[in-house]
N, CA, C and O atoms as a Maestro MAE file, in Angstrom:
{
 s_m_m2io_version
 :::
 2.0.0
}

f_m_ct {
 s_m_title
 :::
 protein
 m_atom[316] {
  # First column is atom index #
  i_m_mmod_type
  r_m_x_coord
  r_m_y_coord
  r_m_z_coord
  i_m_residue_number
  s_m_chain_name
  s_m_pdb_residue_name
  s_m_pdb_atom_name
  i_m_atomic_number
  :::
  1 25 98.325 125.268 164.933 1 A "UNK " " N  " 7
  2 3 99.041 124.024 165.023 1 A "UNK " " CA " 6
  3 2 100.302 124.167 164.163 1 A "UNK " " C  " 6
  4 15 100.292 124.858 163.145 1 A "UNK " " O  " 8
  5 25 101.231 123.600 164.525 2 A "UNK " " N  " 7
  6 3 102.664 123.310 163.990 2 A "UNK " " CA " 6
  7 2 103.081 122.102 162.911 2 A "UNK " " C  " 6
  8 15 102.484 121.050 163.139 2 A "UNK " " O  " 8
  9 25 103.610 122.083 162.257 3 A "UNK " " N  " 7
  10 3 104.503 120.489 161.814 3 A "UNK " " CA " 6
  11 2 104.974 120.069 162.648 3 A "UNK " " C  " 6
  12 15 105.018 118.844 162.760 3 A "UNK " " O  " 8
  13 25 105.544 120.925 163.619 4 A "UNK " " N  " 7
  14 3 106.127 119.611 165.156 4 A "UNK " " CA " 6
  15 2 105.064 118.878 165.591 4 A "UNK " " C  " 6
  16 15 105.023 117.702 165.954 4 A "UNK " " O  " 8
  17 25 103.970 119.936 165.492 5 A "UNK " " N  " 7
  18 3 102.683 119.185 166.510 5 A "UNK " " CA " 6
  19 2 102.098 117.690 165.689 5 A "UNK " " C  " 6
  20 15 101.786 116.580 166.122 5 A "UNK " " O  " 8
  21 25 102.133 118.294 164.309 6 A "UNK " " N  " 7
  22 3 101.605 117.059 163.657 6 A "UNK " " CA " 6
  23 2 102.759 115.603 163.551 6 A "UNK " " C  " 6
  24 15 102.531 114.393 163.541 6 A "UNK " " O  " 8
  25 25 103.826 116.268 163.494 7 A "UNK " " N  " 7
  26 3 104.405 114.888 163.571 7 A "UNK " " CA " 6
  27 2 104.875 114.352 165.088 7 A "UNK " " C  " 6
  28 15 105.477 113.281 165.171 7 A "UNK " " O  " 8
  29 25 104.590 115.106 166.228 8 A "UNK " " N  " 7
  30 3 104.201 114.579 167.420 8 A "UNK " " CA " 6
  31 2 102.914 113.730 167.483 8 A "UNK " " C  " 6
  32 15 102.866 112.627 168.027 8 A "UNK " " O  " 8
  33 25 102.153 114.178 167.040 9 A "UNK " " N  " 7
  34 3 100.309 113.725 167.521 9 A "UNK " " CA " 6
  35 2 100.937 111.925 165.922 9 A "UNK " " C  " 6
  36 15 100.406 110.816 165.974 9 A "UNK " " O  " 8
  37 25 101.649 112.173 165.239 10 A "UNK " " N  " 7
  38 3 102.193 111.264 164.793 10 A "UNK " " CA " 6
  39 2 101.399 110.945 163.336 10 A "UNK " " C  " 6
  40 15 101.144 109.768 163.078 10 A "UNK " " O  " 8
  41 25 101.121 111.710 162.653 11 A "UNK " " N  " 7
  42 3 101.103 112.064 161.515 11 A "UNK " " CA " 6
  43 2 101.714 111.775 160.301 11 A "UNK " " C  " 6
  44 15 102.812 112.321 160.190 11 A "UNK " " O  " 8
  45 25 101.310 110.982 159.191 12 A "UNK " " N  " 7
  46 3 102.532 110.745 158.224 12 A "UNK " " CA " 6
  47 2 102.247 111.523 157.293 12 A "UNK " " C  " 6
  48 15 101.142 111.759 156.805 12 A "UNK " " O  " 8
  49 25 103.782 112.149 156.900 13 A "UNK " " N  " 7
  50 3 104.436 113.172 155.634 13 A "UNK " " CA " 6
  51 2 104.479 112.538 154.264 13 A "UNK " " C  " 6
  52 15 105.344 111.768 153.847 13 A "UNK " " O  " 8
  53 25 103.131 113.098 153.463 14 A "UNK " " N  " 7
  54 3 102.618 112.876 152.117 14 A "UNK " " CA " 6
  55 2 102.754 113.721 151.090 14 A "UNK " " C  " 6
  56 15 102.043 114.712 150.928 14 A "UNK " " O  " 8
  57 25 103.850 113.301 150.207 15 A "UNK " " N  " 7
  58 3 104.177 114.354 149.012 15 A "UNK " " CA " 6
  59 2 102.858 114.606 148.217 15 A "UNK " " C  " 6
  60 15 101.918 113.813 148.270 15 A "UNK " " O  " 8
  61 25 102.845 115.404 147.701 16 A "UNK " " N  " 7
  62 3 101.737 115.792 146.908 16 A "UNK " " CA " 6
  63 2 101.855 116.150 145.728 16 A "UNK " " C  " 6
  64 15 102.153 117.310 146.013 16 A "UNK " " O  " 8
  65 25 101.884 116.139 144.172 17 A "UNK " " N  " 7
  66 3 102.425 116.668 142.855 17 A "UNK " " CA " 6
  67 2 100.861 116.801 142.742 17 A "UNK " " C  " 6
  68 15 100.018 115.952 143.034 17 A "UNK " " O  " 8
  69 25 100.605 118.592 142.047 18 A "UNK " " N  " 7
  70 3 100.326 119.373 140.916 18 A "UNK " " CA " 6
  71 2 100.765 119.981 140.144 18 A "UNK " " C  " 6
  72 15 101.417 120.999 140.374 18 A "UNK " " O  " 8
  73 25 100.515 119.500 138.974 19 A "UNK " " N  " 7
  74 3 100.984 120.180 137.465 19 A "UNK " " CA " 6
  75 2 102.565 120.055 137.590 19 A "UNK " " C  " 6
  76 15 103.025 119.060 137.030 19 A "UNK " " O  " 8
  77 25 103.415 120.834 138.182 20 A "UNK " " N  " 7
  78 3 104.883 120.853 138.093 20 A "UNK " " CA " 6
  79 2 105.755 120.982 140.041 20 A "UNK " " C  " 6
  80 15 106.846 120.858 140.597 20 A "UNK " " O  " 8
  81 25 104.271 121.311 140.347 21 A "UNK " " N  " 7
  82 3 104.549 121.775 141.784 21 A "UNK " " CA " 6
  83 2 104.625 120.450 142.631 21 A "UNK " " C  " 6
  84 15 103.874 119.529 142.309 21 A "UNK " " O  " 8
  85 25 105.736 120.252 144.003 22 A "UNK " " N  " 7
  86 3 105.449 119.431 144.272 22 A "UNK " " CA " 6
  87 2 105.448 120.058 145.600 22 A "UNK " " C  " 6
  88 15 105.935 121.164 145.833 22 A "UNK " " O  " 8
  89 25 104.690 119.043 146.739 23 A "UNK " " N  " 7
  90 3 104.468 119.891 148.094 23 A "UNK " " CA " 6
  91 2 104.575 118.679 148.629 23 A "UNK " " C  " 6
  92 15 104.993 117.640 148.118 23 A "UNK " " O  " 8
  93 25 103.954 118.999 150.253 24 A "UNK " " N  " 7
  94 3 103.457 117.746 151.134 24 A "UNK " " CA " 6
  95 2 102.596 117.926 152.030 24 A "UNK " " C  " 6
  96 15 102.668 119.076 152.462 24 A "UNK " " O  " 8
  97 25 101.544 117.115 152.673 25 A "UNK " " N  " 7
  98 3 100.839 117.478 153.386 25 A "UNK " " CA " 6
  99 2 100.821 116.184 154.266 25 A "UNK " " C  " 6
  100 15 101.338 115.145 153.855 25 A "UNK " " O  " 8
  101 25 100.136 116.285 155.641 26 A "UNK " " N  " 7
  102 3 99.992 115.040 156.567 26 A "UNK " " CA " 6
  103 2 98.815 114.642 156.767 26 A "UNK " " C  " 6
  104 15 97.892 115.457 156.739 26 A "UNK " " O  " 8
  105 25 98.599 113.341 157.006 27 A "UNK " " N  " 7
  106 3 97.713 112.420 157.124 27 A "UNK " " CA " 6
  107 2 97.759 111.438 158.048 27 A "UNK " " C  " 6
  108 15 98.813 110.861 158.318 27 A "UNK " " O  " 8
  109 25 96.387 111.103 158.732 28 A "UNK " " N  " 7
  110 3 96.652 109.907 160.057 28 A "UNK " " CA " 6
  111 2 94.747 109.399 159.925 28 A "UNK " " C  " 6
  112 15 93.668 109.985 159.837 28 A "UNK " " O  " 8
  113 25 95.333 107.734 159.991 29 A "UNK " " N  " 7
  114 3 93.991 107.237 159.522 29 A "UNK " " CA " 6
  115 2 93.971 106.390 160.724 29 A "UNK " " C  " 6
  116 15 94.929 105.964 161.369 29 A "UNK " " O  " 8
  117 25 92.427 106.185 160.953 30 A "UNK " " N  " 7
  118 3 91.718 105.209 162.198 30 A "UNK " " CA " 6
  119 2 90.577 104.524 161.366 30 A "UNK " " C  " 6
  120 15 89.489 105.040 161.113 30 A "UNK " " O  " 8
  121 25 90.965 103.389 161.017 31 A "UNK " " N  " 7
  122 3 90.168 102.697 159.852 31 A "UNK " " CA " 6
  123 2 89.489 103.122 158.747 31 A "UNK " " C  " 6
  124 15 90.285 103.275 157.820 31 A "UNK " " O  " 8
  125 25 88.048 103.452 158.354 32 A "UNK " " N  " 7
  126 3 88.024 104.367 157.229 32 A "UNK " " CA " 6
  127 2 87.640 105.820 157.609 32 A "UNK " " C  " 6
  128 15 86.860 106.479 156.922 32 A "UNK " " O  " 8
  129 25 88.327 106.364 158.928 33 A "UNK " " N  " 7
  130 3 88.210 107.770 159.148 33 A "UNK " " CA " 6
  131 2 89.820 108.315 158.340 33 A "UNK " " C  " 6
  132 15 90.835 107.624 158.431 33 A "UNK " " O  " 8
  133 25 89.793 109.212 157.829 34 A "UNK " " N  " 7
  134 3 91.298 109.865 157.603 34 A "UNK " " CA " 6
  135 2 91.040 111.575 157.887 34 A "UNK " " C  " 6
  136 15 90.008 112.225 157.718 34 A "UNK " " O  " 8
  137 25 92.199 111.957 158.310 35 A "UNK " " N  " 7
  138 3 92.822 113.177 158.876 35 A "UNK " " CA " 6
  139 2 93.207 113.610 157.850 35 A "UNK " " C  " 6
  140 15 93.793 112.820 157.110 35 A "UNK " " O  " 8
  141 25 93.028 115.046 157.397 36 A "UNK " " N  " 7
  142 3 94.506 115.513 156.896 36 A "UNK " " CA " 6
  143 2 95.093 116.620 156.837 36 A "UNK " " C  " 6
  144 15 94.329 117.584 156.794 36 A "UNK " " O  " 8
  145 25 96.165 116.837 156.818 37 A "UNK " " N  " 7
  146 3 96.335 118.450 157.110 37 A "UNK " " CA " 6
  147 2 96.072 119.463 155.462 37 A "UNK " " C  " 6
  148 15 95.642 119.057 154.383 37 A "UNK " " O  " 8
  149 25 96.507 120.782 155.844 38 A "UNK " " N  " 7
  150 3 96.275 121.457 154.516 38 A "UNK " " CA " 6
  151 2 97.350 121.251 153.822 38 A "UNK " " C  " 6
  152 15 97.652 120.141 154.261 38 A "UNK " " O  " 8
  153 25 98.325 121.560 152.894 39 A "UNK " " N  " 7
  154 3 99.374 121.795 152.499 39 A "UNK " " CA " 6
  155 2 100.113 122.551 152.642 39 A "UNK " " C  " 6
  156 15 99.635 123.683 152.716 39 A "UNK " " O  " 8
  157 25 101.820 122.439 152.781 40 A "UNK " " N  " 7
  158 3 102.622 123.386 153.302 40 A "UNK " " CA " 6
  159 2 102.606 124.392 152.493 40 A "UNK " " C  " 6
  160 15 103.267 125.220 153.120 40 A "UNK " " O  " 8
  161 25 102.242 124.964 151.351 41 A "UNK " " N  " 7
  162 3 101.885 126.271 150.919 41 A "UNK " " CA " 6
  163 2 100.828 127.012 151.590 41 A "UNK " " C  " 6
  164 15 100.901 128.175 151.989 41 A "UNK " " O  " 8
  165 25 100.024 126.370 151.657 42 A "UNK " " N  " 7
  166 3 98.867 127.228 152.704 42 A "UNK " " CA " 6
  167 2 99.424 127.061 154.410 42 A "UNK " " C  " 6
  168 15 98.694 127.427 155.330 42 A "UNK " " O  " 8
  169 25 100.336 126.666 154.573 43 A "UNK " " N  " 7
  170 3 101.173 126.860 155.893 43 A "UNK " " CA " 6
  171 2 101.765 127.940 156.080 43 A "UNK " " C  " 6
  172 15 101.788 128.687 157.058 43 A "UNK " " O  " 8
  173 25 102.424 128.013 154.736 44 A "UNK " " N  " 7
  174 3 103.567 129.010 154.476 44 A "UNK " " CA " 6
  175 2 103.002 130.417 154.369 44 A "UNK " " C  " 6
  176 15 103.620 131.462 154.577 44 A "UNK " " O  " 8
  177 25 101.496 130.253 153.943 45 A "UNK " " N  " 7
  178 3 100.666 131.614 154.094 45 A "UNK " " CA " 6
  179 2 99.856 132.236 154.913 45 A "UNK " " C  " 6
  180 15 99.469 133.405 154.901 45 A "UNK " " O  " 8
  181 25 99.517 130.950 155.973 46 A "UNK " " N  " 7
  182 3 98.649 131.743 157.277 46 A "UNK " " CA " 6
  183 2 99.790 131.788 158.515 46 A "UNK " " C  " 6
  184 15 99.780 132.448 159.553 46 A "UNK " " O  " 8
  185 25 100.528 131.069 158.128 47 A "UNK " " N  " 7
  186 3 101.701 130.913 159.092 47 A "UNK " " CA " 6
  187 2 101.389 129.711 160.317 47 A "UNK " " C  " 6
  188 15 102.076 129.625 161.336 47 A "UNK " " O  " 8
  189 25 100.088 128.711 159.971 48 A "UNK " " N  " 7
  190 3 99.695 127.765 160.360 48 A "UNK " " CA " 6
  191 2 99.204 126.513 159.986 48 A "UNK " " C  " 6
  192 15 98.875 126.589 158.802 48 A "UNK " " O  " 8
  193 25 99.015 125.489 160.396 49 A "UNK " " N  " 7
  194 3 98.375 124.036 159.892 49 A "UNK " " CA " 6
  195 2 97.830 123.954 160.590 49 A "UNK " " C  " 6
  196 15 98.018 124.384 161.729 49 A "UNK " " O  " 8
  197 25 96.221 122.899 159.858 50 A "UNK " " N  " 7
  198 3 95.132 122.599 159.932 50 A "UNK " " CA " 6
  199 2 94.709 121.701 159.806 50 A "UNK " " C  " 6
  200 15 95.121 121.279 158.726 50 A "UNK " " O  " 8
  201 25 93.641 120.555 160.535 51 A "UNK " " N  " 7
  202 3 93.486 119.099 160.021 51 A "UNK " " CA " 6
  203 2 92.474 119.194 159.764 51 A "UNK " " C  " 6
  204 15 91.683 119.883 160.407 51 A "UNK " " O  " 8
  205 25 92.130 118.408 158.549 52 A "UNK " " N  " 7
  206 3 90.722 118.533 157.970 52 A "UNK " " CA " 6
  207 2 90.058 116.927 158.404 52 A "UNK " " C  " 6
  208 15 90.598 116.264 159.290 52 A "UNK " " O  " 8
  209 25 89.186 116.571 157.871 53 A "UNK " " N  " 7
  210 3 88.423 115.122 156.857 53 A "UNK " " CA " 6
  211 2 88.061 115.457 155.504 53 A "UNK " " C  " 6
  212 15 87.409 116.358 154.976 53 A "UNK " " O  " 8
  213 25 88.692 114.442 155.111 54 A "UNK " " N  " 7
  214 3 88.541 114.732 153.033 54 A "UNK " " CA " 6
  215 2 87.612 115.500 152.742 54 A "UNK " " C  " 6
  216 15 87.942 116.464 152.052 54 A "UNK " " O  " 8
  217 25 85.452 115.328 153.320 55 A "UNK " " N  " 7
  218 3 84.786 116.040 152.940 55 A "UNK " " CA " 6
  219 2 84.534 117.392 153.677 55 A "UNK " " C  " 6
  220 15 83.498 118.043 153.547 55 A "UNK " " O  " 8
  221 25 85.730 117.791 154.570 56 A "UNK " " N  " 7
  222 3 85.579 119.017 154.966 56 A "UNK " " CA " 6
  223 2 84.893 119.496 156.043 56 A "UNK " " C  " 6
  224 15 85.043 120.670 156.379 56 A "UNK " " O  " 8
  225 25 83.920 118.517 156.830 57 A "UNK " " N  " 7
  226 3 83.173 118.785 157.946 57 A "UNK " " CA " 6
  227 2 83.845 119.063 158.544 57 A "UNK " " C  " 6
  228 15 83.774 120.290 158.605 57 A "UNK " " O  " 8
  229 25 84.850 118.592 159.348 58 A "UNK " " N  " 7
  230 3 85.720 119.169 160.834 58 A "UNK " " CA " 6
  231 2 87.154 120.199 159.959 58 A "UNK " " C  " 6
  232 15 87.788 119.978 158.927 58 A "UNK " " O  " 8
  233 25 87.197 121.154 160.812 59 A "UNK " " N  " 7
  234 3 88.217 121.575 160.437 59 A "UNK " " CA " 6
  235 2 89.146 121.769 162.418 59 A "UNK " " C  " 6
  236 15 88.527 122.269 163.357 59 A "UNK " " O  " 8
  237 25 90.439 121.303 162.533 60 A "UNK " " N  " 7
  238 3 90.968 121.200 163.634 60 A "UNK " " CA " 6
  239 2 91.928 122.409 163.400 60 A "UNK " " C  " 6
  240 15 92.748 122.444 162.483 60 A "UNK " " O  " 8
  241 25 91.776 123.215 164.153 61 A "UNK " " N  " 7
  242 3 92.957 124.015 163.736 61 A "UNK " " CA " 6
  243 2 94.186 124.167 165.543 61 A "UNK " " C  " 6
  244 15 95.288 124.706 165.650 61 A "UNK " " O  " 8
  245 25 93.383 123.478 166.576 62 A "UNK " " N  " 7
  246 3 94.370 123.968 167.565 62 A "UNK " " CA " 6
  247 2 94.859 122.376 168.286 62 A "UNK " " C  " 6
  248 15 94.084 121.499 168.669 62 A "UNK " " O  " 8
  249 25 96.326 122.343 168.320 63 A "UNK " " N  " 7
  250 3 96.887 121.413 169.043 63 A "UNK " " CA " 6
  251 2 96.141 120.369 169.835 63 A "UNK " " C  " 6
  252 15 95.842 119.222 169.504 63 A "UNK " " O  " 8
  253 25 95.924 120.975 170.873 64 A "UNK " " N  " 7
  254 3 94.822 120.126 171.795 64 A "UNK " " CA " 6
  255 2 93.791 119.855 171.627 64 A "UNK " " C  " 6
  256 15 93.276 119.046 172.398 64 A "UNK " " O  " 8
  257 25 93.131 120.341 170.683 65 A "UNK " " N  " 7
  258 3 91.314 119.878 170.121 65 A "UNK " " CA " 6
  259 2 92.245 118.544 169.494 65 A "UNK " " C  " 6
  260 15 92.041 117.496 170.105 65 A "UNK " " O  " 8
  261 25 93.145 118.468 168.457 66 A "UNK " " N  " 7
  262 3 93.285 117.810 167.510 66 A "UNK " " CA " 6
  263 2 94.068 116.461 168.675 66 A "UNK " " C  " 6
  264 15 93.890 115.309 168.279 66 A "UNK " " O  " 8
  265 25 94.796 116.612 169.885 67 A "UNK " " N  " 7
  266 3 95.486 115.297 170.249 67 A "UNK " " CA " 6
  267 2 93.837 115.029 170.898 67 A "UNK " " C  " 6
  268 15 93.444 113.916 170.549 67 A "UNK " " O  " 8
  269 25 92.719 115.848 171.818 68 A "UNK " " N  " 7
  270 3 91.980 114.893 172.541 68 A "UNK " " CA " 6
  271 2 91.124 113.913 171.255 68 A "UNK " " C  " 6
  272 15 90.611 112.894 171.718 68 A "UNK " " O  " 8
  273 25 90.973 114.072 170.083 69 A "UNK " " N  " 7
  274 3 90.184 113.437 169.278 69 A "UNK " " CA " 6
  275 2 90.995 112.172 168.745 69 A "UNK " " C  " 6
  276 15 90.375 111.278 168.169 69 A "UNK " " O  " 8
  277 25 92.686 112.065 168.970 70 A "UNK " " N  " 7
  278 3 93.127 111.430 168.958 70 A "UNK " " CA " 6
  279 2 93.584 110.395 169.776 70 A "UNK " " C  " 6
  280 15 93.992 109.309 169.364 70 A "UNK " " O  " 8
  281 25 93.495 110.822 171.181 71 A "UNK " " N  " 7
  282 3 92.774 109.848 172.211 71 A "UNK " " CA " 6
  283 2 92.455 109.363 172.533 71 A "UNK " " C  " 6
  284 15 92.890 108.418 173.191 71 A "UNK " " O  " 8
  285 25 90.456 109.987 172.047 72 A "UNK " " N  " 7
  286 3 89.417 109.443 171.516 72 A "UNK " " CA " 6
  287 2 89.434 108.234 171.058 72 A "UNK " " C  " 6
  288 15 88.782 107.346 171.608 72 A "UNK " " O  " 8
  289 25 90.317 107.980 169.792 73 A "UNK " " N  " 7
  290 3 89.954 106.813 168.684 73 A "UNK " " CA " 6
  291 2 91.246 106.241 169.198 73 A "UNK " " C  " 6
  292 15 91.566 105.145 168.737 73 A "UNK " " O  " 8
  293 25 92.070 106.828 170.112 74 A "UNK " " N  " 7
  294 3 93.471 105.528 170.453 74 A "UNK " " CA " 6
  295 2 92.933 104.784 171.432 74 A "UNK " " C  " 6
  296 15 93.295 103.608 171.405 74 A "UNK " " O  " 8
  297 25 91.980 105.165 172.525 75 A "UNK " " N  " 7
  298 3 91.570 104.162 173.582 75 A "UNK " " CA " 6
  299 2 90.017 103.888 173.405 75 A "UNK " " C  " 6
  300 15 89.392 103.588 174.422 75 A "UNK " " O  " 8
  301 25 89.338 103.968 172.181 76 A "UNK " " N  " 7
  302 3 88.406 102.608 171.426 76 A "UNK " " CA " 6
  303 2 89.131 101.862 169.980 76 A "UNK " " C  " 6
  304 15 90.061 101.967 169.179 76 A "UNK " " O  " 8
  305 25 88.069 101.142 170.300 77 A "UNK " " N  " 7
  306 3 88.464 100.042 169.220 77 A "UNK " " CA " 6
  307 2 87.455 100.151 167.637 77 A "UNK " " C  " 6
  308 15 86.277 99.863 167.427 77 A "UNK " " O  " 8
  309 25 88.531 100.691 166.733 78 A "UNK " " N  " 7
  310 3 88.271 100.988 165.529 78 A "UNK " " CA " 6
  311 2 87.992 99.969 164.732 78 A "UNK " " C  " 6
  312 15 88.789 99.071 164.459 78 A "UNK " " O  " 8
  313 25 86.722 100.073 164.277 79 A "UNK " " N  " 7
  314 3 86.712 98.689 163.032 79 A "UNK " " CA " 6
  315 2 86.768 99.410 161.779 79 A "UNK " " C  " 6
  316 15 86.778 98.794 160.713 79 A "UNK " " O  " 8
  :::
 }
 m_bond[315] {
  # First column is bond index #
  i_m_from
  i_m_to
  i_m_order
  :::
  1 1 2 1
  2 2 3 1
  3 3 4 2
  4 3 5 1
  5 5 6 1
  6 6 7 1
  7 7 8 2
  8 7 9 1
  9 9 10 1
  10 10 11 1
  11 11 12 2
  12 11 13 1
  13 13 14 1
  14 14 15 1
  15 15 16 2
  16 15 17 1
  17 17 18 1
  18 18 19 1
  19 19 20 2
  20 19 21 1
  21 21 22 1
  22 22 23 1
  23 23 24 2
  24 23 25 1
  25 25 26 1
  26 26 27 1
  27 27 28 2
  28 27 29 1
  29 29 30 1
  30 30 31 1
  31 31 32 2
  32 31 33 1
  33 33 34 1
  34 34 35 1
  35 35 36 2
  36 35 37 1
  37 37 38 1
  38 38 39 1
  39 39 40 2
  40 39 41 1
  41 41 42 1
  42 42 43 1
  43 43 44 2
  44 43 45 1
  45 45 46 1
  46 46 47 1
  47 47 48 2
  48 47 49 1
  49 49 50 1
  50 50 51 1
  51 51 52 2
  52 51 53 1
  53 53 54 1
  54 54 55 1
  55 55 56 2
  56 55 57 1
  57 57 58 1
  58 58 59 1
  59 59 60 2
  60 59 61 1
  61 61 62 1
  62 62 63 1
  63 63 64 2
  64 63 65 1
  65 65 66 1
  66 66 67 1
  67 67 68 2
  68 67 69 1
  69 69 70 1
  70 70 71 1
  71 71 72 2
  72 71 73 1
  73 73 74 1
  74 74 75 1
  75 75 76 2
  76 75 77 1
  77 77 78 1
  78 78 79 1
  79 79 80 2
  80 79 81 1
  81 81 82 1
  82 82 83 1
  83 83 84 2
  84 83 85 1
  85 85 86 1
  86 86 87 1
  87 87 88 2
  88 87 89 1
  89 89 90 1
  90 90 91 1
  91 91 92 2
  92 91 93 1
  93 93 94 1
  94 94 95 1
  95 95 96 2
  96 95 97 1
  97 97 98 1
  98 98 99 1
  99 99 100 2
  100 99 101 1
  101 101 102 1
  102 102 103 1
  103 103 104 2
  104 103 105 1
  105 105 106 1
  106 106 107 1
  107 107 108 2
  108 107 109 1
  109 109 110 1
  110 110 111 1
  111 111 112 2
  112 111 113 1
  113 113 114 1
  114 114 115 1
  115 115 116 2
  116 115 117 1
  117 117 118 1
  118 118 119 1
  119 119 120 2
  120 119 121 1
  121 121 122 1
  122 122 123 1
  123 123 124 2
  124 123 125 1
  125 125 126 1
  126 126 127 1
  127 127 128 2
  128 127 129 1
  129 129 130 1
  130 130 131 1
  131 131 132 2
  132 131 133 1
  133 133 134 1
  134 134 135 1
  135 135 136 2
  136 135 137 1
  137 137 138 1
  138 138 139 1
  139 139 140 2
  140 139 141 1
  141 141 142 1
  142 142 143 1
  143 143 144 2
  144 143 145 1
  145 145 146 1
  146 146 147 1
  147 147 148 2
  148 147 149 1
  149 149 150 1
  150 150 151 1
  151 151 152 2
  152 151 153 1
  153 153 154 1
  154 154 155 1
  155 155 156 2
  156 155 157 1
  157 157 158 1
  158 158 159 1
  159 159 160 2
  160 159 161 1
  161 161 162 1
  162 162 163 1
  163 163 164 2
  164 163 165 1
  165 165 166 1
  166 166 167 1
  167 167 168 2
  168 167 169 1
  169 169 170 1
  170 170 171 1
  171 171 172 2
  172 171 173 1
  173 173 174 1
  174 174 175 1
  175 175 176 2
  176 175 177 1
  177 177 178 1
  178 178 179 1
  179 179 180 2
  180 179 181 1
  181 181 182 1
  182 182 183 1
  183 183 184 2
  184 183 185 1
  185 185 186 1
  186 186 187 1
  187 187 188 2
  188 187 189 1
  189 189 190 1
  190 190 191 1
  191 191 192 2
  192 191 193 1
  193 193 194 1
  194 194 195 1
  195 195 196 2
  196 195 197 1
  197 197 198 1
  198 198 199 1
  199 199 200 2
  200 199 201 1
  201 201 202 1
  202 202 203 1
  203 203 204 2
  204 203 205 1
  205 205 206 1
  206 206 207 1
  207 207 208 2
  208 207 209 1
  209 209 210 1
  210 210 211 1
  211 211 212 2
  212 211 213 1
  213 213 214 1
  214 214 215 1
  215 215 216 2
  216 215 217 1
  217 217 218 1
  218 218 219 1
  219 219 220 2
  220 219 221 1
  221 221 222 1
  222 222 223 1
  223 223 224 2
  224 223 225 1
  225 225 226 1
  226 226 227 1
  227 227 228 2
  228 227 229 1
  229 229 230 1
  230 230 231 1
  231 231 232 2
  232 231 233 1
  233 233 234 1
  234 234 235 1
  235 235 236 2
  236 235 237 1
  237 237 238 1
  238 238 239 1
  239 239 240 2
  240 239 241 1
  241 241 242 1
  242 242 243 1
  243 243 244 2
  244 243 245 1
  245 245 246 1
  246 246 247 1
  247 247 248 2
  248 247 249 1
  249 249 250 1
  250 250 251 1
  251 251 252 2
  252 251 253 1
  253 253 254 1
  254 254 255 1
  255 255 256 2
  256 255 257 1
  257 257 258 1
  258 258 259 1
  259 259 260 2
  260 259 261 1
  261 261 262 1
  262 262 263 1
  263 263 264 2
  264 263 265 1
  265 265 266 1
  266 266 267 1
  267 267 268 2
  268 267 269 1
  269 269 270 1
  270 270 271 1
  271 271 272 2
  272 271 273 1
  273 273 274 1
  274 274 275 1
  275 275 276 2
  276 275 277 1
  277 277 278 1
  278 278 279 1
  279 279 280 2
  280 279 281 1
  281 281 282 1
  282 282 283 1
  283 283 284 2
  284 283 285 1
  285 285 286 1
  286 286 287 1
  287 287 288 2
  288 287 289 1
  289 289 290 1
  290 290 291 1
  291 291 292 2
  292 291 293 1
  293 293 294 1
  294 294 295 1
  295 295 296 2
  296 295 297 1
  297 297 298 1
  298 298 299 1
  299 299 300 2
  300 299 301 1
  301 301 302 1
  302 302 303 1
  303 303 304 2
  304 303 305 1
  305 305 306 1
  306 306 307 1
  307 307 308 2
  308 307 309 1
  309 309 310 1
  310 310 311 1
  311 311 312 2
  312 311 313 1
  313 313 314 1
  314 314 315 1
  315 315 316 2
  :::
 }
}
């Protein structure tokens, strides 16, 4: 997956500060589900992005897995 892809599938761009470092990573929430990608340092090193869930169960790593799940939760109704 790309940064185009994520900010197509419509993704919002979240700075991130450690220690002195500052980065960003993306995030897209459907009530209390949240998305998120890895950080652009670990972009910059596999030469790809990845969407997680905070505790790590799903890991999305290809375009189209990641828009049909977004689909998914755009045509039901999220409480």
């Amino acid at each position: 997956m790309t940064q185009e892809d994520l900010i197509k599938l419509e993704f919002n761009k979240v700075s991130i500060s450690e220690d002195d470092h500052t980065g960003f990573c993306f995030e897209k929430q459907y009530g209390g589900v949240v998305f998120i990608s890895g950080n652009n340092d670990e972009a910059a090193e596999d030469g790809t992005w990845y969407v997680t869930t905070p505790c790590q169960s799903f890991k999305f790593y290809a375009y189209n897995d990641m828009k049909s799940v977004i689909d998914l939760f755009n045509r039901n109704k999220i409480y």
